[in-house]
N, C-alpha and C positions, 0 to 999 in steps of 0.2 A: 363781715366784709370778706370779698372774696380775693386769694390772690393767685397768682401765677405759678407753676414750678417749671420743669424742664421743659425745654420747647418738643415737641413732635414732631413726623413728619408734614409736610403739606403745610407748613406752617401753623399748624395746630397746639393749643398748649394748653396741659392739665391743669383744672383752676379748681381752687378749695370754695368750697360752696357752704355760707352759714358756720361760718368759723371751724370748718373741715369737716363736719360732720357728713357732706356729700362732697363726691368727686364728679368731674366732666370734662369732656373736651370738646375743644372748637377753637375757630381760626383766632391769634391772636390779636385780628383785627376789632375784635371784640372789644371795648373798652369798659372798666369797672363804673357806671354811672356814680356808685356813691361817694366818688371819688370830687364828683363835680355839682351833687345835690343831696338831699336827702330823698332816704329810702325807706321804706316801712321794714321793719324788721323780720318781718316775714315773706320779704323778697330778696332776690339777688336782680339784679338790671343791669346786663349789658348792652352796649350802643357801636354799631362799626362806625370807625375813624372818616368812611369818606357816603358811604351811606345812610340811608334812614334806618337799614334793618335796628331792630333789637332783637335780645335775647333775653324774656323773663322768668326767672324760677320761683316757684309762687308756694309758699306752703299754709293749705287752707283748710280748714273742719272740713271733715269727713260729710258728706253729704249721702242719706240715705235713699238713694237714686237705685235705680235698676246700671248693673254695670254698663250691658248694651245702649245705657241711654244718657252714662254718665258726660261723655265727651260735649256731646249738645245742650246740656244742662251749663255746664259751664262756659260755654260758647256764647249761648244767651246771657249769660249773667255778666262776662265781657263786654259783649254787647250794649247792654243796658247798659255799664258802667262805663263805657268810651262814648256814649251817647250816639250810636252807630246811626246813619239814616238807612243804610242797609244791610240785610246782615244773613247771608247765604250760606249752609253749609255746603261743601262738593262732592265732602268722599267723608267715611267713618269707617276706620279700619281697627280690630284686635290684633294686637301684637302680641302672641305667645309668650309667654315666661319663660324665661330659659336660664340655668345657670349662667350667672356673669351679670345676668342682666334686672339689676335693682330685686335682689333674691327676697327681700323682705314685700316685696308688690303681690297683690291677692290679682291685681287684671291692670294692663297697661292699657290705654285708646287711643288711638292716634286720629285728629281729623283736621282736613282742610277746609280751609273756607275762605268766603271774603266779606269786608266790613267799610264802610262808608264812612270815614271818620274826619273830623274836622280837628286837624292839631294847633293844640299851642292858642285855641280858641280864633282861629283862623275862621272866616263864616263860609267859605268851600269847602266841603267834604273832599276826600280824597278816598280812592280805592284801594285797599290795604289786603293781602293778601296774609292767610292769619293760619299758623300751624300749630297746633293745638295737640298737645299730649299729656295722658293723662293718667297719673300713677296710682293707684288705689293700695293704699298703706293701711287698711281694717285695723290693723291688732296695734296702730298708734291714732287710731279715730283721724285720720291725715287723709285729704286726696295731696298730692301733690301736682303743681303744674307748671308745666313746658310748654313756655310760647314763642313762637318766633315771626317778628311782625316784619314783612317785607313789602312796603309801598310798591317797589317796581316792577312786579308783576311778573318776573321772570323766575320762573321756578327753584326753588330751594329745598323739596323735598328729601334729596338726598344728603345735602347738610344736615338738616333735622333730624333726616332717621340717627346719622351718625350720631349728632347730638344723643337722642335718645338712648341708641344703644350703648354708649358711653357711661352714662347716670351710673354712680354707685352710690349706695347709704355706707358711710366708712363708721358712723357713728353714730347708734341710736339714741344715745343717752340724749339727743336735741330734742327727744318729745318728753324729757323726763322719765321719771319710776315704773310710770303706770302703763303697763301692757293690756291691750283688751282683747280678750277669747277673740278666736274667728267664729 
């Protein structure tokens, strides 16, 4: 379960992620979904207080994809699993590695899209605009992933970057013993 520490500026606040083993920040209007449902254990899900956005952090087997085409891979598989009636990528961007930023990542991806989805088993699809990042952890067989779902269409990519470049692994021991070669 993820919780809270000291507030930030912009009203932003570090939140422990997977029982602290990753760090991040974002607005604390974010709320801990697990708080209010269950959650598969290999998520974190937060929900803003007065919006539909979410914020998912997904941690999922390693997928032996081409890096360049990892982001879309997992896009589609969203996809498929929201039951999307449409489902468009926009942009696919590499985000450089750089100290600070998730040092344990073999290739970061960042992509935008959008997704046609029908919530809550509602029969209109809605238009879901869908920010997708995506962590390549090799040497713990891990992609991880960073989602940020925002129905209203009004641009968020600058939050998400933040988000993204925020992500630390504070603590590997969450994949276990076993380290694999790059």
């Amino acid at each position: 379960m993820a919780e809270a520490a000291t507030t930030t500026s912009n009203n932003n606040l570090p939140r422990f992620l997977f029982g602290g083993a990753f760090t991040c920040v974002f607005p604390q209007e974010f709320q801990n979904v697990s708080f209010f449902r269950e959650i598969p254990d290999n998520q974190e899900v937060f929900s803003h207080i007065v919006t539909d956005q979410s914020i998912i952090f997904e941690l999922v087997e390693y997928e032996d994809t081409p890096d360049d085409q990892i982001a879309q891979f997992h896009f589609q598989e969203l996809a498929a699993a929201n039951d999307a009636s449409i489902s468009t990528v926009v942009s696919v961007d590499s985000i450089p590695t750089e100290p600070g930023i998730m040092d344990d990542c073999s290739a970061i991806w960042l992509l935008t899209g959008q997704q046609a989805i029908a919530k809550f088993n509602e029969p209109d699809s809605e238009l879901v605009e869908v920010y997708l990042a995506v962590f390549r952890l090799v040497q713990f067989q891990t992609d991880m992933l960073v989602t940020l779902n925002n129905p209203s269409l009004i641009s968020q990519l600058g939050l998400f970057r933040e988000v993204v470049r925020s992500l630390r692994l504070v603590d590997p021991s969450i994949f276990g013993e076993t380290k694999f070669s790059i």
